[in-house]
N, CA and C atoms of all chains as a GROMACS GRO file, in nm:
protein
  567
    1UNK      N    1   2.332  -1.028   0.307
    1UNK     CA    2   2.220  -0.951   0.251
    1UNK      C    3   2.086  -1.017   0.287
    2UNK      N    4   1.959  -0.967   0.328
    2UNK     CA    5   1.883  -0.973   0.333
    2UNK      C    6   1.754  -0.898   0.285
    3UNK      N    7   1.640  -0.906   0.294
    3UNK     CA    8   1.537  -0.816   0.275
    3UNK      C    9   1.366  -0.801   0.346
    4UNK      N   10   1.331  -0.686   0.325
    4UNK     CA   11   1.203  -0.681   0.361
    4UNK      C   12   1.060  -0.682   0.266
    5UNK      N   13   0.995  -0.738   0.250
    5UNK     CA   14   0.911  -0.749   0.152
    5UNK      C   15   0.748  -0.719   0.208
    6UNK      N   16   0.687  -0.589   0.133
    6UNK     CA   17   0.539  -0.572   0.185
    6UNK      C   18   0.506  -0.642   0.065
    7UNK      N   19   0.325  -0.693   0.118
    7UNK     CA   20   0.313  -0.767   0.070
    7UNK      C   21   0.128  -0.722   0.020
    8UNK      N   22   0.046  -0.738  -0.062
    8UNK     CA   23  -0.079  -0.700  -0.070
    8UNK      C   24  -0.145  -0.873  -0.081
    9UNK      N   25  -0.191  -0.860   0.038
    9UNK     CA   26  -0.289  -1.016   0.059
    9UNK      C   27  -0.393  -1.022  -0.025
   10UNK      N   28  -0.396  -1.120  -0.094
   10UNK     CA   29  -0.509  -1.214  -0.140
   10UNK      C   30  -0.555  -1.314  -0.116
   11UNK      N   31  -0.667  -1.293  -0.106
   11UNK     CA   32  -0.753  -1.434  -0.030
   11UNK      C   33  -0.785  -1.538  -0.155
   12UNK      N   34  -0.714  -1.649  -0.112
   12UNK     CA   35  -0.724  -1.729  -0.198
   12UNK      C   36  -0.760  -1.906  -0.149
   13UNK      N   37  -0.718  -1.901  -0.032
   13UNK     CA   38  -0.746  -2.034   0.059
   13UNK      C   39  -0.842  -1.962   0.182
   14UNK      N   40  -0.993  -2.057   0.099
   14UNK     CA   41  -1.072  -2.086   0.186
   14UNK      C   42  -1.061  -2.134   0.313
   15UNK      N   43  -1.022  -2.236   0.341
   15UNK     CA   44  -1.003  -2.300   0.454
   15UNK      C   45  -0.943  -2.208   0.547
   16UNK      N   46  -0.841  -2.158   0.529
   16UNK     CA   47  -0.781  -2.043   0.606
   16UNK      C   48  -0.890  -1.941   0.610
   17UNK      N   49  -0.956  -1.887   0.516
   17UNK     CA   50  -1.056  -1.734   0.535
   17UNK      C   51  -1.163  -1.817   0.651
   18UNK      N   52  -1.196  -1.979   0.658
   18UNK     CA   53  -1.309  -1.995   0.739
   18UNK      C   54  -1.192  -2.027   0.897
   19UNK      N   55  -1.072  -2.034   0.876
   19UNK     CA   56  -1.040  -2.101   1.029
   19UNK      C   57  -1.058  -1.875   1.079
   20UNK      N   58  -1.039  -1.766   1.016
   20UNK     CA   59  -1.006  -1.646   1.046
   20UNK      C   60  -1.116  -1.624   1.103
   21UNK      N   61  -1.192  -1.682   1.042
   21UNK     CA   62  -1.388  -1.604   1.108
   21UNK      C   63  -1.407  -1.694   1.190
   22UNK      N   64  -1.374  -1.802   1.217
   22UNK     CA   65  -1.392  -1.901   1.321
   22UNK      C   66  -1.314  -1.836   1.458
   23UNK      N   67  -1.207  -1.790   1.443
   23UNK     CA   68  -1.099  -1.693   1.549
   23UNK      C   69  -1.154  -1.594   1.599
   24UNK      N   70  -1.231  -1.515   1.449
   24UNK     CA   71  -1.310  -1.379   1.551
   24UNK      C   72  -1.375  -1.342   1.572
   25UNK      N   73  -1.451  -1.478   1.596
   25UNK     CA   74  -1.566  -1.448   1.624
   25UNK      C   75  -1.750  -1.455   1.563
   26UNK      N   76  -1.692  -1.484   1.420
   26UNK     CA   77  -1.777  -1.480   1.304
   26UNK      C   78  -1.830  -1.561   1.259
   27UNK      N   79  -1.923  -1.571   1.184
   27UNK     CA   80  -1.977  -1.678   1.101
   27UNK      C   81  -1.959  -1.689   0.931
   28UNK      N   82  -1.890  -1.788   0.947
   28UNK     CA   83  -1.804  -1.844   0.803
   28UNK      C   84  -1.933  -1.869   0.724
   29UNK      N   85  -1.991  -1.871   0.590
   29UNK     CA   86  -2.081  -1.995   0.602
   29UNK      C   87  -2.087  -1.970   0.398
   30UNK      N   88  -2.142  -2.088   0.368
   30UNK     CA   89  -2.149  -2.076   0.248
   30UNK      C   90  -2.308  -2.022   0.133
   31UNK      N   91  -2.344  -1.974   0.212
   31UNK     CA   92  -2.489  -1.905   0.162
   31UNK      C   93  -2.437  -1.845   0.024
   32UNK      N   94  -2.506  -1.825  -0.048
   32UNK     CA   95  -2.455  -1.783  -0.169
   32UNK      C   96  -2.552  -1.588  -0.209
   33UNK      N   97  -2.579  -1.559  -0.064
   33UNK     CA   98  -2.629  -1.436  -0.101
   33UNK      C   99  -2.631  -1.362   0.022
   34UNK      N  100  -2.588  -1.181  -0.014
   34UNK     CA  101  -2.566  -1.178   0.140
   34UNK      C  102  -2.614  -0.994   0.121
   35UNK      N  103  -2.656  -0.952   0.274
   35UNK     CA  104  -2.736  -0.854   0.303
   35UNK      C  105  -2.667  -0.732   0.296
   36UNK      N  106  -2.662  -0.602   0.219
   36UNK     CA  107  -2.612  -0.506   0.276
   36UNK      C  108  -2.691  -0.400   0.160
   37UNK      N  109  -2.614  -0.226   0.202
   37UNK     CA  110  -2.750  -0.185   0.153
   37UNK      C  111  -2.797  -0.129  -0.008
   38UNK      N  112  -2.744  -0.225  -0.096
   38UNK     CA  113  -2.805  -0.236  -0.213
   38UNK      C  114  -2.918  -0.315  -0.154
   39UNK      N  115  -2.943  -0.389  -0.080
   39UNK     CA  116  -3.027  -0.527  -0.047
   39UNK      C  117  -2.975  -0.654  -0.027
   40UNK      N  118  -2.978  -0.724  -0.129
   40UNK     CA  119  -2.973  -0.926  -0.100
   40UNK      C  120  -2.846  -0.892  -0.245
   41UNK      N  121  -2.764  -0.939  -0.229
   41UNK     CA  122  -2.649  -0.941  -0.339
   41UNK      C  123  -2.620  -1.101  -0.360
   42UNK      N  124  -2.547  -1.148  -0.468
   42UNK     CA  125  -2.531  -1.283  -0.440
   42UNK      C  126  -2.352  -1.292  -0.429
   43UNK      N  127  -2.342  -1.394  -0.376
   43UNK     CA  128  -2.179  -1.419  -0.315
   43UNK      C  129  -2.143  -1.537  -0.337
   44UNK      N  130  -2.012  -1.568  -0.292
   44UNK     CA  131  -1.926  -1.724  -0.275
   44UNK      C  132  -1.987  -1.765  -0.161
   45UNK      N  133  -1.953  -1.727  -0.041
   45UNK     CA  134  -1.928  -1.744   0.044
   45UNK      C  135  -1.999  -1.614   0.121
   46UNK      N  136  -2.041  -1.627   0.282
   46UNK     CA  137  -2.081  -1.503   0.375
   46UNK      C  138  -2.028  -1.510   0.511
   47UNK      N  139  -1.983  -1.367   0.526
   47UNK     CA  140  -1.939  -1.355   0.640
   47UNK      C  141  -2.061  -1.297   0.739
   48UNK      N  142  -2.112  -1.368   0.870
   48UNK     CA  143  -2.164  -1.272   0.970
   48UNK      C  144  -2.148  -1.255   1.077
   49UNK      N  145  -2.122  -1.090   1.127
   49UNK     CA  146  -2.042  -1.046   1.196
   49UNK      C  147  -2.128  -1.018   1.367
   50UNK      N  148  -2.162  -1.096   1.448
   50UNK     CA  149  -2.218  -1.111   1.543
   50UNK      C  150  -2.307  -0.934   1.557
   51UNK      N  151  -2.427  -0.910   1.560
   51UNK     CA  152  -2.447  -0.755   1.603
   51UNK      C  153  -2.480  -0.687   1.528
   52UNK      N  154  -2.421  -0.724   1.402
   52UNK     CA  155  -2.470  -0.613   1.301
   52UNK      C  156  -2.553  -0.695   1.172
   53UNK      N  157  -2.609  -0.631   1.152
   53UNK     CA  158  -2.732  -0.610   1.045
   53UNK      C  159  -2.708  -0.661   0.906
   54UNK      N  160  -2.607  -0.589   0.842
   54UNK     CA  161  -2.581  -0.637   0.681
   54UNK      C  162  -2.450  -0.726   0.737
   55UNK      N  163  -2.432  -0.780   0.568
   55UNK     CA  164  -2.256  -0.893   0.598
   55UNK      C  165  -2.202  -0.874   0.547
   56UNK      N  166  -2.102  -0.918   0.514
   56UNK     CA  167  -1.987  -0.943   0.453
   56UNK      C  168  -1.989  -1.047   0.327
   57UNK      N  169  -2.012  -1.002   0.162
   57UNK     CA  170  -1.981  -1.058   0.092
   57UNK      C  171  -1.857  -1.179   0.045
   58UNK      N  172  -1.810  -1.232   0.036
   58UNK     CA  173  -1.692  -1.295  -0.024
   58UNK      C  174  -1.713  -1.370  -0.168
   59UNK      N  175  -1.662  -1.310  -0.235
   59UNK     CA  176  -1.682  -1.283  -0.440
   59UNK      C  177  -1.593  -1.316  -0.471
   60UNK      N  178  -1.579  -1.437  -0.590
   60UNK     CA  179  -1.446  -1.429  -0.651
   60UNK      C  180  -1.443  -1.353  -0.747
   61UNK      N  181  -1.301  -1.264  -0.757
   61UNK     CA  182  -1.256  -1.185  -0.871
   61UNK      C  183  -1.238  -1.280  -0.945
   62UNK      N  184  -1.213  -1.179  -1.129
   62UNK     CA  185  -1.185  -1.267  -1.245
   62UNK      C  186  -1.016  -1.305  -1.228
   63UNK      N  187  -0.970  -1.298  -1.119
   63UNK     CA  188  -0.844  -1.311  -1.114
   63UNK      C  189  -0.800  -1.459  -1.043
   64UNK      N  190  -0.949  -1.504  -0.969
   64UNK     CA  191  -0.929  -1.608  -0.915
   64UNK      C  192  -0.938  -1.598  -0.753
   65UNK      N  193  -0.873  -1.475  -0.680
   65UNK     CA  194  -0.898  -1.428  -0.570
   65UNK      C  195  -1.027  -1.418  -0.478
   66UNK      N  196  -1.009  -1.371  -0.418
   66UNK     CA  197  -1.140  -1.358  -0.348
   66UNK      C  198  -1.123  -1.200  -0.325
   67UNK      N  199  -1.255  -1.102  -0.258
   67UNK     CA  200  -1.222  -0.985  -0.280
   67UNK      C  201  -1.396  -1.006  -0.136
   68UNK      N  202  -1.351  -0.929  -0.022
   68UNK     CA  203  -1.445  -0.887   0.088
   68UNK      C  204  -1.551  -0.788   0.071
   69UNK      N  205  -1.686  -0.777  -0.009
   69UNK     CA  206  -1.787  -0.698   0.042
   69UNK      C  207  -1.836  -0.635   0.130
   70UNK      N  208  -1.886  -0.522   0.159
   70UNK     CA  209  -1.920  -0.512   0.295
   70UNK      C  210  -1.982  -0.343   0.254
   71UNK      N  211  -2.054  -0.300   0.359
   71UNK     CA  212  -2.074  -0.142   0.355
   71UNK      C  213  -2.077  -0.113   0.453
   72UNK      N  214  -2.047   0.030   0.520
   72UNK     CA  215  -1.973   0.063   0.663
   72UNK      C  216  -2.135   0.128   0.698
   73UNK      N  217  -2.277   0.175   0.618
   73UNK     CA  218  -2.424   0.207   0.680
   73UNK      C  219  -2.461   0.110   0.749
   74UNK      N  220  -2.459   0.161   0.913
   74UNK     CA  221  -2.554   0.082   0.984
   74UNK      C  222  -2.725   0.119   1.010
   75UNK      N  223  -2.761   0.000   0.934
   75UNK     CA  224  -2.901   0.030   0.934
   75UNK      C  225  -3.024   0.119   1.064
   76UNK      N  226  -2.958   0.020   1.171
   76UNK     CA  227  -3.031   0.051   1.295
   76UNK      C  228  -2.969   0.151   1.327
   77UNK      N  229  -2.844   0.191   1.340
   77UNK     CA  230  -2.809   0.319   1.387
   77UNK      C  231  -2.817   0.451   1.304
   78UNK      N  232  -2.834   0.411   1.148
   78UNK     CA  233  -2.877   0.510   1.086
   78UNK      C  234  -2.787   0.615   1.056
   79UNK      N  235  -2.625   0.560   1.036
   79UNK     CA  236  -2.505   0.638   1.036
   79UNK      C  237  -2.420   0.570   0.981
   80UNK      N  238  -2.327   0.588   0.964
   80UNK     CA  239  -2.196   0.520   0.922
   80UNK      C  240  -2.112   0.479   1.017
   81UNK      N  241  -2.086   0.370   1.009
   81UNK     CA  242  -1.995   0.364   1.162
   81UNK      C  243  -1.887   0.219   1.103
   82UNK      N  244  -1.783   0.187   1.146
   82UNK     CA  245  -1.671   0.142   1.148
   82UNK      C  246  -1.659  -0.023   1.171
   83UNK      N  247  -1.754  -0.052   1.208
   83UNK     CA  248  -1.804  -0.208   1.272
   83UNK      C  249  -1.720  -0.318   1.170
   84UNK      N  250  -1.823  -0.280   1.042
   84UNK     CA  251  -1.827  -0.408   0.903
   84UNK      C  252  -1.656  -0.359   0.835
   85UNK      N  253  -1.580  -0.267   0.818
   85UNK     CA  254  -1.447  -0.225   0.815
   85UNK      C  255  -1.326  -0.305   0.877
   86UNK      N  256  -1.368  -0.263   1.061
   86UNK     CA  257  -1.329  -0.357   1.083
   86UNK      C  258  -1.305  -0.482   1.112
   87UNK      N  259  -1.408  -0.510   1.105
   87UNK     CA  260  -1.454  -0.650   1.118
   87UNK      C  261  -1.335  -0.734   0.983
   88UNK      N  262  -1.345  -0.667   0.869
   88UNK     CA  263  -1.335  -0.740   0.756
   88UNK      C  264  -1.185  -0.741   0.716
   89UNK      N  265  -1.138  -0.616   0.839
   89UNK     CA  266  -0.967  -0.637   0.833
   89UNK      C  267  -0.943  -0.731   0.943
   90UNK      N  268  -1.026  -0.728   1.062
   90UNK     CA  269  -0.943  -0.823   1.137
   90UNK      C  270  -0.940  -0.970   1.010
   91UNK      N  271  -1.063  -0.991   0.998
   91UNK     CA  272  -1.045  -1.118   0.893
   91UNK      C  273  -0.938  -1.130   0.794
   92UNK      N  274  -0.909  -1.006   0.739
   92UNK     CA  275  -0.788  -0.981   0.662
   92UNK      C  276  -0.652  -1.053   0.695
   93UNK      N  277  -0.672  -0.989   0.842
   93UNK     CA  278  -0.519  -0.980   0.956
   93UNK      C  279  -0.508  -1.183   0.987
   94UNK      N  280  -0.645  -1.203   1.057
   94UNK     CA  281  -0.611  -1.359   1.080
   94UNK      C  282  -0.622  -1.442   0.968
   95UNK      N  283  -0.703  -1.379   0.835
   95UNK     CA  284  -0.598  -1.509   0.715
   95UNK      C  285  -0.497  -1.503   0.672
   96UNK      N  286  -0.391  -1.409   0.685
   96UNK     CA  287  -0.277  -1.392   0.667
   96UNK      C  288  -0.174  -1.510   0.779
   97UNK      N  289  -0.240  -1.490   0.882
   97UNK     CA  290  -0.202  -1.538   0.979
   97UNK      C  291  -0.221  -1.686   1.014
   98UNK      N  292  -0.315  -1.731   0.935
   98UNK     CA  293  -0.346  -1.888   0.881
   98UNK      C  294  -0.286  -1.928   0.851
   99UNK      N  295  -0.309  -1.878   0.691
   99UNK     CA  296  -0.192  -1.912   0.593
   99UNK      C  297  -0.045  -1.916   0.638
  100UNK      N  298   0.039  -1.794   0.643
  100UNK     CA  299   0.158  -1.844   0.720
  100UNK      C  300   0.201  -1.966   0.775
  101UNK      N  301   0.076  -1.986   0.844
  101UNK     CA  302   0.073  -2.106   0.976
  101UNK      C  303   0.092  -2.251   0.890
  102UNK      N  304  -0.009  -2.214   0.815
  102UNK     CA  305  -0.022  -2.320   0.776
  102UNK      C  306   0.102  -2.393   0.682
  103UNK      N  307   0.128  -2.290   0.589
  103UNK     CA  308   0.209  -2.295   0.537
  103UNK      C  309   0.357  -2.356   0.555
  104UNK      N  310   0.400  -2.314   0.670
  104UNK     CA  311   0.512  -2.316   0.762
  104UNK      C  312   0.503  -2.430   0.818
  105UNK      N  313   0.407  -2.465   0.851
  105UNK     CA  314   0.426  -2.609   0.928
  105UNK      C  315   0.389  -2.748   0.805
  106UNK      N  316   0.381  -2.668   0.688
  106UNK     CA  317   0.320  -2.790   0.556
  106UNK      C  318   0.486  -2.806   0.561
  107UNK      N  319   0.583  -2.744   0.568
  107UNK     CA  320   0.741  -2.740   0.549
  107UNK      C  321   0.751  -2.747   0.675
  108UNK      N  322   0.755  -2.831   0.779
  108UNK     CA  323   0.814  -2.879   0.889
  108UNK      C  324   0.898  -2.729   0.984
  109UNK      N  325   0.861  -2.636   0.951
  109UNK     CA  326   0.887  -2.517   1.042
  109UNK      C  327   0.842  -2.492   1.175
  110UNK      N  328   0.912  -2.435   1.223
  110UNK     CA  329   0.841  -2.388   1.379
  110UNK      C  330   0.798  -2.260   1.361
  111UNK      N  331   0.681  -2.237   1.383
  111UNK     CA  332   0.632  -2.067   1.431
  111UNK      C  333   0.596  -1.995   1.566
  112UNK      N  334   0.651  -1.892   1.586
  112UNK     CA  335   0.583  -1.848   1.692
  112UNK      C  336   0.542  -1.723   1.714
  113UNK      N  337   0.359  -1.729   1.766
  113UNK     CA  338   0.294  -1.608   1.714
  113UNK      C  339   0.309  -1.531   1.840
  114UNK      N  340   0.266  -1.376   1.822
  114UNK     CA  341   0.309  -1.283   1.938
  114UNK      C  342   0.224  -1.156   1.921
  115UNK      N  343   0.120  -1.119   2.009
  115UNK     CA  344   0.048  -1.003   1.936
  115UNK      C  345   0.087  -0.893   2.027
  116UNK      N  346   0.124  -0.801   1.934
  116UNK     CA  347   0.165  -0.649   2.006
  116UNK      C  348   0.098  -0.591   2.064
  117UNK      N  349   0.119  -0.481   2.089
  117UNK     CA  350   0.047  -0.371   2.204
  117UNK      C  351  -0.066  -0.307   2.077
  118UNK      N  352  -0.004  -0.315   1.994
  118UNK     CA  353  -0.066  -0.237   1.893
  118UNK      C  354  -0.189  -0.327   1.751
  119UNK      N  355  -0.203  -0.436   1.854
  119UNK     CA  356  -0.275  -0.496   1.768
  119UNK      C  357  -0.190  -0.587   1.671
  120UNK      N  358  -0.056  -0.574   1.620
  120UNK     CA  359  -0.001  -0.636   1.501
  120UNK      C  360   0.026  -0.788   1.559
  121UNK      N  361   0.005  -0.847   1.446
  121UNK     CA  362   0.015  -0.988   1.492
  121UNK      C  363   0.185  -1.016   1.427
  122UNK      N  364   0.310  -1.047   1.493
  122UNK     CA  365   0.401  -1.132   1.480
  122UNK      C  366   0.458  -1.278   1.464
  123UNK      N  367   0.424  -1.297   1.370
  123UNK     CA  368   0.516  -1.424   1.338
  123UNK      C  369   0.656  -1.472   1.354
  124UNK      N  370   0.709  -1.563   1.384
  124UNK     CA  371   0.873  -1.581   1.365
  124UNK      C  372   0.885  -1.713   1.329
  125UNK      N  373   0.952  -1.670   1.200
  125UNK     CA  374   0.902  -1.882   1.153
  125UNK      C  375   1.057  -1.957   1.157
  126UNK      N  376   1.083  -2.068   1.220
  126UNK     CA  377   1.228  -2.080   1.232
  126UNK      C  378   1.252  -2.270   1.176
  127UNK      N  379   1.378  -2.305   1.182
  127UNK     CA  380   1.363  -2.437   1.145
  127UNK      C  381   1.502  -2.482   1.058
  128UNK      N  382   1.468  -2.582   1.042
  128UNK     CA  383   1.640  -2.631   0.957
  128UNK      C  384   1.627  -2.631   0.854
  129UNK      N  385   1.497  -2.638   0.766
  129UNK     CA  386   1.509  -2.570   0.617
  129UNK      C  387   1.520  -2.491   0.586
  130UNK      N  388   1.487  -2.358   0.690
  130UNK     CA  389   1.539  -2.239   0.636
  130UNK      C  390   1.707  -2.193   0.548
  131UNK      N  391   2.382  -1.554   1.324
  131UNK     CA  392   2.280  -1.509   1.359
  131UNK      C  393   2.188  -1.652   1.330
  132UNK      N  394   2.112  -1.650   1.417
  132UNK     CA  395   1.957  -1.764   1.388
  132UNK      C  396   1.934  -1.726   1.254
  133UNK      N  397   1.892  -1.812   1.117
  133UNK     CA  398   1.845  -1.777   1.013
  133UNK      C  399   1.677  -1.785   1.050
  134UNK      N  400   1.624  -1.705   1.026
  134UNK     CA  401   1.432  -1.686   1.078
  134UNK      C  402   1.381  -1.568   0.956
  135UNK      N  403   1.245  -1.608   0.954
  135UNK     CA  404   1.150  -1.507   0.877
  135UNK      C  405   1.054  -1.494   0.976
  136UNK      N  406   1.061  -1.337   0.992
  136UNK     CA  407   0.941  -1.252   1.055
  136UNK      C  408   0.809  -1.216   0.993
  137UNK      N  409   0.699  -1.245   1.025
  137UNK     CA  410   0.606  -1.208   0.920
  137UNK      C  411   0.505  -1.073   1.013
  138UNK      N  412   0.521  -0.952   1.017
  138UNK     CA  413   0.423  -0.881   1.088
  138UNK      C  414   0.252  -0.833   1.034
  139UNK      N  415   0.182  -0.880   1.047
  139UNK     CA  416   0.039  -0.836   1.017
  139UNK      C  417  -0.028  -0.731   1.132
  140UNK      N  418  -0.067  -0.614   1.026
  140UNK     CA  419  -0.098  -0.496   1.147
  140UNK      C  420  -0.301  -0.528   1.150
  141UNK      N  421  -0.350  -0.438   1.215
  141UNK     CA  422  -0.515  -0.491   1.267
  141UNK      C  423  -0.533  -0.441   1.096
  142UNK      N  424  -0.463  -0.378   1.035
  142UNK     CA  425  -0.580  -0.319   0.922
  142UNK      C  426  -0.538  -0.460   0.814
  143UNK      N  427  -0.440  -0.523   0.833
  143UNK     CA  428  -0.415  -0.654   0.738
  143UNK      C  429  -0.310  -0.651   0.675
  144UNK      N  430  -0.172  -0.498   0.692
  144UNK     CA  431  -0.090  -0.504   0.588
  144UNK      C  432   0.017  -0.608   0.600
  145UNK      N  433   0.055  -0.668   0.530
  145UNK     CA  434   0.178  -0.776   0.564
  145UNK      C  435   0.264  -0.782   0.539
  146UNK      N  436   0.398  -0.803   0.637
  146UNK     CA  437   0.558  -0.735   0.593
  146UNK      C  438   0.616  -0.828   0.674
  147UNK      N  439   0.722  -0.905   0.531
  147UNK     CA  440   0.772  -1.021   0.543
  147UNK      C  441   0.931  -0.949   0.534
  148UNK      N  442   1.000  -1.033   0.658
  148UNK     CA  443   1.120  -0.948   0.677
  148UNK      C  444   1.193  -1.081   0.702
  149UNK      N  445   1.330  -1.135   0.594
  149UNK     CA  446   1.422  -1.257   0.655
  149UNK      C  447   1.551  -1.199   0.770
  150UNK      N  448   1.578  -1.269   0.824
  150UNK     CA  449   1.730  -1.243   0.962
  150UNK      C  450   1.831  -1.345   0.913
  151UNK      N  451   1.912  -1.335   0.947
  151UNK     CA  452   2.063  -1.429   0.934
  151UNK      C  453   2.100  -1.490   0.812
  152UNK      N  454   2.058  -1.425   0.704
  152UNK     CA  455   2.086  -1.458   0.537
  152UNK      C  456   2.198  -1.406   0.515
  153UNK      N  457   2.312  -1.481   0.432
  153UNK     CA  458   2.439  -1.344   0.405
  153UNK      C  459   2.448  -1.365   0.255
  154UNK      N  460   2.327  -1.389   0.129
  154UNK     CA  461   2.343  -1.384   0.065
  154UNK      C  462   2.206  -1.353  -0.019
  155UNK      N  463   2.157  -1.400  -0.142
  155UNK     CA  464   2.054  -1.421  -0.212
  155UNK      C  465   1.934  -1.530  -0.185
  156UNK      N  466   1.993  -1.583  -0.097
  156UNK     CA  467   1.922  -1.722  -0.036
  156UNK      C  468   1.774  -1.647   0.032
  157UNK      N  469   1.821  -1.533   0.074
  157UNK     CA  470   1.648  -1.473   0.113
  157UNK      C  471   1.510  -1.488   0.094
  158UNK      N  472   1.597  -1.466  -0.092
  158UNK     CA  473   1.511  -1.427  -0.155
  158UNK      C  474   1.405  -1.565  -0.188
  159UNK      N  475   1.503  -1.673  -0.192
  159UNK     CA  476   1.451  -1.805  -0.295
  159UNK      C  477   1.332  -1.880  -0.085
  160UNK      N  478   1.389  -1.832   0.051
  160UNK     CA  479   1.295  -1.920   0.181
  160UNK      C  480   1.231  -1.842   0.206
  161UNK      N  481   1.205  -1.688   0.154
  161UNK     CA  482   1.060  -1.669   0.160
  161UNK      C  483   0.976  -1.639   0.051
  162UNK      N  484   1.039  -1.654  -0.052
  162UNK     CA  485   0.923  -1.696  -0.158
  162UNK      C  486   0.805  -1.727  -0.143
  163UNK      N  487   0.815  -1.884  -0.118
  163UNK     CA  488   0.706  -1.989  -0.054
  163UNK      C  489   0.584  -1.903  -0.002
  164UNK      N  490   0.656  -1.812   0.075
  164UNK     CA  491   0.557  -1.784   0.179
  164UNK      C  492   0.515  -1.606   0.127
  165UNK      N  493   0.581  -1.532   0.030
  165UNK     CA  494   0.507  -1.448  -0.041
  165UNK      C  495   0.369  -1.518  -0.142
  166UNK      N  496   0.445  -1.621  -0.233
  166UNK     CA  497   0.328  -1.629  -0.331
  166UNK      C  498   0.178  -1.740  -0.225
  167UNK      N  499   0.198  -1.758  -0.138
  167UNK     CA  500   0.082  -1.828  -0.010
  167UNK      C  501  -0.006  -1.661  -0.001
  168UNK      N  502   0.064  -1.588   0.038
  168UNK     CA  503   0.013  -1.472   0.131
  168UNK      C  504  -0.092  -1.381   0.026
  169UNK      N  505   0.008  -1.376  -0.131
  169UNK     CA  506  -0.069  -1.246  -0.233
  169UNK      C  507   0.029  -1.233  -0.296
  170UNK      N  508   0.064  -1.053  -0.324
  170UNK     CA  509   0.122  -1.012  -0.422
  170UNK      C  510   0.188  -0.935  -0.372
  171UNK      N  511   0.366  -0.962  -0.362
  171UNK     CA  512   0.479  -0.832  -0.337
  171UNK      C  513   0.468  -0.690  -0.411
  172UNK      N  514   0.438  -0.636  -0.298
  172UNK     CA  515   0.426  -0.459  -0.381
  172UNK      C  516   0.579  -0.397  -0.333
  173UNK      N  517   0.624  -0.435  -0.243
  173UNK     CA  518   0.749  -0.341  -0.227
  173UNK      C  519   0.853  -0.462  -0.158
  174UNK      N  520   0.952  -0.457  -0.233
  174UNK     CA  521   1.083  -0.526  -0.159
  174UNK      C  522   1.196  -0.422  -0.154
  175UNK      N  523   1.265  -0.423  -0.031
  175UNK     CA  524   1.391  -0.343  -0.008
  175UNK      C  525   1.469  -0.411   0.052
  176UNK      N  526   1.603  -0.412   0.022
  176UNK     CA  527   1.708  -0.502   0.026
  176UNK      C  528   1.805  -0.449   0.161
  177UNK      N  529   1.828  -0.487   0.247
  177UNK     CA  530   1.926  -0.517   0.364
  177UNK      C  531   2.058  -0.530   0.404
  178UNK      N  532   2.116  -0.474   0.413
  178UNK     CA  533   2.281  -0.531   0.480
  178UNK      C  534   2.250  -0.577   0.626
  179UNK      N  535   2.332  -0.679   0.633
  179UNK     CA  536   2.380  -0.771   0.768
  179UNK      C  537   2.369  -0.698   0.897
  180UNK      N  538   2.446  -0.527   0.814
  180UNK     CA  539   2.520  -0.419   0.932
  180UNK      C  540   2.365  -0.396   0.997
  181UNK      N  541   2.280  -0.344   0.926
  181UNK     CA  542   2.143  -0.312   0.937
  181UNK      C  543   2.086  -0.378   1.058
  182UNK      N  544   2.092  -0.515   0.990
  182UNK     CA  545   2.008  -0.629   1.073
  182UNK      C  546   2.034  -0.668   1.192
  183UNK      N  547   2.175  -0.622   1.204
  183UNK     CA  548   2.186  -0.657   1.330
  183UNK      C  549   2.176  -0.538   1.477
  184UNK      N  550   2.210  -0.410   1.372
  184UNK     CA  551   2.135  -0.283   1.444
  184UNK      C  552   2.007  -0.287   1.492
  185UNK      N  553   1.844  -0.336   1.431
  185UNK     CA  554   1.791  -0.368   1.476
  185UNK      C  555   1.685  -0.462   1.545
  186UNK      N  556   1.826  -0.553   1.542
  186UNK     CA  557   1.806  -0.694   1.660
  186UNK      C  558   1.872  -0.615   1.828
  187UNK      N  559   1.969  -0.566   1.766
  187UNK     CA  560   2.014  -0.479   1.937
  187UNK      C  561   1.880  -0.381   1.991
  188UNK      N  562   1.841  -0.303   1.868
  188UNK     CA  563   1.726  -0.211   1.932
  188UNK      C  564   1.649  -0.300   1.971
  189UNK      N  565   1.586  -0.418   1.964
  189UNK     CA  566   1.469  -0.483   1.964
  189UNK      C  567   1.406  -0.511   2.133
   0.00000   0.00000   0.00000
């Protein structure tokens, strides 16, 4: 018997959310206030996303988590457009992909990553503790 | 079978943790670890062997 388990990510290790924005491109940084279009909001942490205009909040929930800000109005273009969305899933996608990592090798595991045609990032974590 | 955990992350971030070569409950207790690291299990569905190895052949 075995199983499959989905899973709803929470950001909870920093270090991992800054190695994700370090991967794609982004700027990790710890400003404690960040641009989008209410105005100047205040934050944990800010994400900025090379190009575009407003950022990426990072807030801790009362849960302890962290939870991604962002609004998809681009100022200069004066529309809605998809940029800060995805931007804030790839970040999603590579702290998942940290963590794992990290994780896996804190327990002497081997991993090996593999990215699909389709964008999905693959893991395969193997080893004698399993 | 190799005992291994697959972890797939798609571009939008969803994450689906899948174990191979388990023939018991033991699944459940080597990827634990690596659910409560990741967040919060919203859906688990349980596996036969017969399954798993159907699609390791498709793979």
């Amino acid at each position: 018997m075995s199983h499959l388990t989905k899973i709803e990510t929470k950001i909870s290790d920093i270090d991992a959310l800054r190695k994700a924005c370090h991967e794609a491109g982004f700027t990790f940084s710890e400003e404690k206030a960040f641009y989008w279009y209410r105005g100047t909001n205040p934050c944990d942490y800010r994400i900025d996303v090379p190009g575009i205009n407003y950022q990426i909040g990072v807030i801790q929930t009362q849960e302890g988590d962290y939870a991604l800000l962002y609004d998809n109005w681009n100022p200069i273009q004066r529309r809605y457009t998809q940029e800060l969305p995805t931007a804030a899933n790839k970040v999603r996608q590579l702290y998942a992909v940290h963590v794992a990592t990290k994780q896996a090798q804190k327990r002497g595991m081997r991993i090996q990553r593999k990215v699909e045609k389709d964008g999905t990032i693959t893991l395969t974590i193997t080893g004698a503790r399993l | 079978m190799m005992r291994s955990i697959v972890v797939k992350i798609s571009p939008e971030g969803a994450t689906n943790i899948e174990a191979f070569g388990f023939k018991d409950n033991s699944c459940l207790k080597a990827t634990d670890w690596l659910e409560k690291a990741l967040g919060k299990p919203i859906k688990r569905e349980r596996k036969s062997e017969v399954q798993q190895q159907q699609e390791v052949k498709q793979q």
